[in-house]
Kinemage of the C-alpha trace (Angstrom):
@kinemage 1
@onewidth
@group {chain A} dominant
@subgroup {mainchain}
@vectorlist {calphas} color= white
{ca unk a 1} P 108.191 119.417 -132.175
{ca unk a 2} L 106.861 118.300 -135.514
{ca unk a 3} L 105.726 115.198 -133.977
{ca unk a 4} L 103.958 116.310 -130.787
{ca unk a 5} L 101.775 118.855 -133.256
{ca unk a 6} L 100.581 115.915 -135.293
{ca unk a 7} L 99.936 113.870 -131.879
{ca unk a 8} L 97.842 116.982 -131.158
{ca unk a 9} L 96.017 117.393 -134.404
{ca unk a 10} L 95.438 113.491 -134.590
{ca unk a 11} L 93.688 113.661 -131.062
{ca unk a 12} L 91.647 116.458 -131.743
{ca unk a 13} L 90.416 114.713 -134.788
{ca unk a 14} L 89.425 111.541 -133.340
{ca unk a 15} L 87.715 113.587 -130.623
{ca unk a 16} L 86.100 115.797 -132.712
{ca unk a 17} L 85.061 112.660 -135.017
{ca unk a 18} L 83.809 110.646 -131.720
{ca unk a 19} L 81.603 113.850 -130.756
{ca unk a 20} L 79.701 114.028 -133.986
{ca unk a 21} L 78.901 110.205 -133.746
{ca unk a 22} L 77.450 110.615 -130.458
{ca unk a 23} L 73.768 109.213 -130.672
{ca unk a 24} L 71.211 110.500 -128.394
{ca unk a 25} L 67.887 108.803 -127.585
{ca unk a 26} L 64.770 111.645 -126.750
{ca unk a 27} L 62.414 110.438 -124.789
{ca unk a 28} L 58.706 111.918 -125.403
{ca unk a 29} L 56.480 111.211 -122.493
{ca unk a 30} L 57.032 108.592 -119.907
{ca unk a 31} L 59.508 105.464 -121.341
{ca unk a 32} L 60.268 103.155 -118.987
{ca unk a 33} L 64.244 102.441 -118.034
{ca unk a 34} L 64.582 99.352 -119.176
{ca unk a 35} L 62.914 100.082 -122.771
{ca unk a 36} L 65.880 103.173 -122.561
{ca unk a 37} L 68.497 100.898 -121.572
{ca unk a 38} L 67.298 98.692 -124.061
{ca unk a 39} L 68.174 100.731 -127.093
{ca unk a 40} L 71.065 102.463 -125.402
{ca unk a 41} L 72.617 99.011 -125.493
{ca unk a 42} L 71.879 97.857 -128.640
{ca unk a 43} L 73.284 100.899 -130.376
{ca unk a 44} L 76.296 100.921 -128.747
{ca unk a 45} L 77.072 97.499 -129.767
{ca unk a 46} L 75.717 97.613 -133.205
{ca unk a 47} L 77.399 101.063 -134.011
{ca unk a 48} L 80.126 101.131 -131.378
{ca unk a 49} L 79.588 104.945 -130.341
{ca unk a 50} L 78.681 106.658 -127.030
{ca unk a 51} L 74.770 107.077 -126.714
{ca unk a 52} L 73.153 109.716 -124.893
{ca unk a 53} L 69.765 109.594 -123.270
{ca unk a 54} L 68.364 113.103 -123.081
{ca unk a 55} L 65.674 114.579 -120.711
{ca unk a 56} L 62.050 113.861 -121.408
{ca unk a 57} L 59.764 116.274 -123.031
{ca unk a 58} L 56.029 116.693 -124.001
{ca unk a 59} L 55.132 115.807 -127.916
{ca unk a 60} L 54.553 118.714 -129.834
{ca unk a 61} L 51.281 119.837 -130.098
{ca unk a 62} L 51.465 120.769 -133.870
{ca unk a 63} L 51.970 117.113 -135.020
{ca unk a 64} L 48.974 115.949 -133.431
{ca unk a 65} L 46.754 115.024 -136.534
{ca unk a 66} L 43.078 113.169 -136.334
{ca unk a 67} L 42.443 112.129 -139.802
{ca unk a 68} L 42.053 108.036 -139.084
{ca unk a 69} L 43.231 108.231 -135.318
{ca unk a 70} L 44.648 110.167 -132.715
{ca unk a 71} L 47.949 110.185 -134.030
{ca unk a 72} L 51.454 112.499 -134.214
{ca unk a 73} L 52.838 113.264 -137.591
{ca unk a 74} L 56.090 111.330 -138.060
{ca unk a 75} L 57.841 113.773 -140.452
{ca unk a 76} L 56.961 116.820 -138.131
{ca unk a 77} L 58.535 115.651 -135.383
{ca unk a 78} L 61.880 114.471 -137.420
{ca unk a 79} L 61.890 118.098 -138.034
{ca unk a 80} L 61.269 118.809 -134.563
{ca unk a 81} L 63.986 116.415 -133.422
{ca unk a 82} L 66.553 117.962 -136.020
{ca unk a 83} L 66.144 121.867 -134.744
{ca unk a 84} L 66.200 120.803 -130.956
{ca unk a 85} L 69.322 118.707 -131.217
{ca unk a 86} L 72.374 119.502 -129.203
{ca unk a 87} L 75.448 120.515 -131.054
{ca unk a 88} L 77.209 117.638 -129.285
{ca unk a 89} L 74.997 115.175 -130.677
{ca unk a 90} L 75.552 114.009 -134.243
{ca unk a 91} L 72.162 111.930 -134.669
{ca unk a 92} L 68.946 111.753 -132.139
{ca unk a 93} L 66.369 109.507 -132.358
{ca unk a 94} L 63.062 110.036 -130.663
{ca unk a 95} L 60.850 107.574 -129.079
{ca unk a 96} L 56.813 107.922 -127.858
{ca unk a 97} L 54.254 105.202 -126.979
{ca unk a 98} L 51.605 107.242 -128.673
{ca unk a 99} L 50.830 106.110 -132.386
{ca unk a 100} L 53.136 107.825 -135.794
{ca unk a 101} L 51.758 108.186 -138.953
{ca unk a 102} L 53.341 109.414 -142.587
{ca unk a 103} L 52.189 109.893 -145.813
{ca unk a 104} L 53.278 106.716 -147.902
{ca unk a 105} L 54.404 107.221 -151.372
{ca unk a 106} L 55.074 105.317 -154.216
{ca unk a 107} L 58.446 105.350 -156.204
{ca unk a 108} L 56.736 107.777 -158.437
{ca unk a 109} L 56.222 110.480 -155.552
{ca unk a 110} L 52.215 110.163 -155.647
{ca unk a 111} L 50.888 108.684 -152.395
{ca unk a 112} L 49.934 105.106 -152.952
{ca unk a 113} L 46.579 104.371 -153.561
{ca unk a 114} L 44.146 104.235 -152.308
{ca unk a 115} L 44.708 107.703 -150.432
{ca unk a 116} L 42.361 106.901 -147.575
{ca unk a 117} L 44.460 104.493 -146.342
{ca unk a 118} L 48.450 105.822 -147.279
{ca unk a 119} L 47.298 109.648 -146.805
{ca unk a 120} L 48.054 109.448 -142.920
{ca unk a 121} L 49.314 105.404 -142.513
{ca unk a 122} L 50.395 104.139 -138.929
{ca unk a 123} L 54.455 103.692 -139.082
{ca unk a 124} L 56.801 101.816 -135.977
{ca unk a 125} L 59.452 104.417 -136.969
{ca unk a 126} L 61.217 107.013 -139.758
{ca unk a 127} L 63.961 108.127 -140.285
{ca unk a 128} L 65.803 110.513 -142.494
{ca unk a 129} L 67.944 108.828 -145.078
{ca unk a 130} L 70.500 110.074 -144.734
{ca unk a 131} L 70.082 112.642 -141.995
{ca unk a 132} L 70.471 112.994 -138.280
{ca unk a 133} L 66.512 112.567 -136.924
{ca unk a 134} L 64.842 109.697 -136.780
{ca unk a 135} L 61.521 108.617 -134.427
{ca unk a 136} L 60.017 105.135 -133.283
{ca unk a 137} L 56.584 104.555 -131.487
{ca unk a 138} L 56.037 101.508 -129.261
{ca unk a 139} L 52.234 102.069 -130.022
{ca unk a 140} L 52.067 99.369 -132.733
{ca unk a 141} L 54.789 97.131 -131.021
{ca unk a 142} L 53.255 96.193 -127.450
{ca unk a 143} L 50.527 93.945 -126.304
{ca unk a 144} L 53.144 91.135 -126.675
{ca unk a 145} L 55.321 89.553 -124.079
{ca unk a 146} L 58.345 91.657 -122.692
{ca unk a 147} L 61.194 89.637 -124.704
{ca unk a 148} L 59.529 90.487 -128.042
{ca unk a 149} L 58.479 93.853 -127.085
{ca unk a 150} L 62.456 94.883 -126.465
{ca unk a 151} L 63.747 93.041 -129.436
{ca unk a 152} L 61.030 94.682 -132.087
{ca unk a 153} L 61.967 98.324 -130.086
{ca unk a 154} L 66.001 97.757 -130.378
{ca unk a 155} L 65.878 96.207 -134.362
{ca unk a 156} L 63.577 99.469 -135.291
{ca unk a 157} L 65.866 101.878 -133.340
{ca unk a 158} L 68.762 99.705 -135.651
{ca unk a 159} L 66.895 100.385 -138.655
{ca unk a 160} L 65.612 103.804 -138.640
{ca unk a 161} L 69.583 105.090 -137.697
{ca unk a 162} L 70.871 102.936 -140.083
{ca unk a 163} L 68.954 105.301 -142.298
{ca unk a 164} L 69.893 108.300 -141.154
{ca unk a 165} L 73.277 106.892 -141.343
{ca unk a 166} L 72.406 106.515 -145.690
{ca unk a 167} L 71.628 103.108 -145.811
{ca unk a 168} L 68.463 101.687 -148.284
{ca unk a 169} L 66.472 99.150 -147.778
{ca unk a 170} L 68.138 95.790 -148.072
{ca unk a 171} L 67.079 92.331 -149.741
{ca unk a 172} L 69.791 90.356 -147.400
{ca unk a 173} L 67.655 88.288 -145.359
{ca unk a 174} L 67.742 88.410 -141.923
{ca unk a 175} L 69.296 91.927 -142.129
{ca unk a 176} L 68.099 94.889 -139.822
{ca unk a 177} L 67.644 96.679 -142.469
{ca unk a 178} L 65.070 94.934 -144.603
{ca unk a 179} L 61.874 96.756 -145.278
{ca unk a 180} L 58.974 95.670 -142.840
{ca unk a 181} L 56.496 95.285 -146.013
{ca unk a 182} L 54.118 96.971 -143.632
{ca unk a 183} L 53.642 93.957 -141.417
{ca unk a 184} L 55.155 93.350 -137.703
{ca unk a 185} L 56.115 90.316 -138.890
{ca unk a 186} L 58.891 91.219 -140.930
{ca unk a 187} L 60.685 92.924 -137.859
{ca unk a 188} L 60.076 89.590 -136.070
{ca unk a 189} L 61.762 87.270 -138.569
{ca unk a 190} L 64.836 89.614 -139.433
{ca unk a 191} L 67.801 89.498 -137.684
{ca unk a 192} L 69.584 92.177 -134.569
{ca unk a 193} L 72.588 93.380 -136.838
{ca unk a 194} L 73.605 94.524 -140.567
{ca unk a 195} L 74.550 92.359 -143.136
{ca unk a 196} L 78.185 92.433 -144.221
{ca unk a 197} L 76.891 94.713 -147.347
{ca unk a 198} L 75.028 97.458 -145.100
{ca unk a 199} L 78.113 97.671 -142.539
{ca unk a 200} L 81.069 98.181 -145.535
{ca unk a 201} L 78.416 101.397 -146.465
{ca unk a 202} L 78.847 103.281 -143.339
């Protein structure tokens, strides 16, 4: 008897462990399938879990800013992302082809200067670090053939969960996680997949 209780203890564990690692991927606007499938695949392999792909929906209209640019507010909708997600769902991570923007600060908490160009600066994702929202934008990312299109959409959908999963920044080259040093070209040189130091964190 003692035994079959732990059996059933043990598998409501595990269960109730899978469920809060279920990632879910929230479309806003029209993203095309194979972008979706995209991620969906390289998630699943990177952080072996089951991923969800949730209904579309509209952007919210209160993150639209036009300081620079037509753009959405990055941090609002991480917000927005962590009130509307599903008690199933242990992380979500949004996506939109329209263009992101945050406030960019230094490591002293003042944004970096000068303020007309870090008060409202164009991101390809954020995430919460740790937390269980994170966005990308495909805005900065296209106008390149399809191959690197998919690669630089599944290495930021990597990153930005890795951060919402606690991890930093990381020095290790080639790592997913290394910081794009505000250039696409850092997302193009690094690597699909953690370095042995990121994956031991999570």
């Amino acid at each position: 008897m003692k035994k079959f209780l732990l059996l059933i203890i043990t598998l409501l564990f595990l269960n109730c462990s899978s469920e809060s690692a279920i990632i879910g991927i929230q479309p806003y606007g029209k993203i095309n399938q194979p972008v979706l499938d995209s991620i969906t695949s390289i998630l699943k392999r990177t952080y072996h879990t089951e991923i969800v792909v949730l209904n579309g929906k509209k952007l919210p209209e209160k993150a639209f800013v036009n300081i620079k640019s037509p753009r959405y507010r990055a941090d609002s909708l991480l917000i927005e992302l962590s009130k509307s997600r599903p008690d199933s769902i242990g992380f979500i991570l949004g996506i939109t082809s329209k263009d992101i923007s945050t406030t960019k600060r230094g490591s002293d908490g003042n944004i970096k200067k000068p303020k007309s160009k870090y008060t409202d600066w164009g991101v390809f994702g954020l995430g919460y670090k740790p937390g269980t929202s994170c966005i990308i934008s495909t805005f900065r990312l296209r106008n390149v053939k399809t191959d690197l299109f998919i690669s630089r959409v599944q290495k930021i959908s990597v990153h930005e969960i890795g951060h919402n999963l606690g991890l930093d920044h990381c020095e290790t080259e080639k790592c997913v996680m290394q910081d794009a040093v505000e250039t696409i070209s850092t997302v193009d040189s690094e690597g699909f997949k953690l370095c042995e130091k990121c994956y031991r964190k999570i």
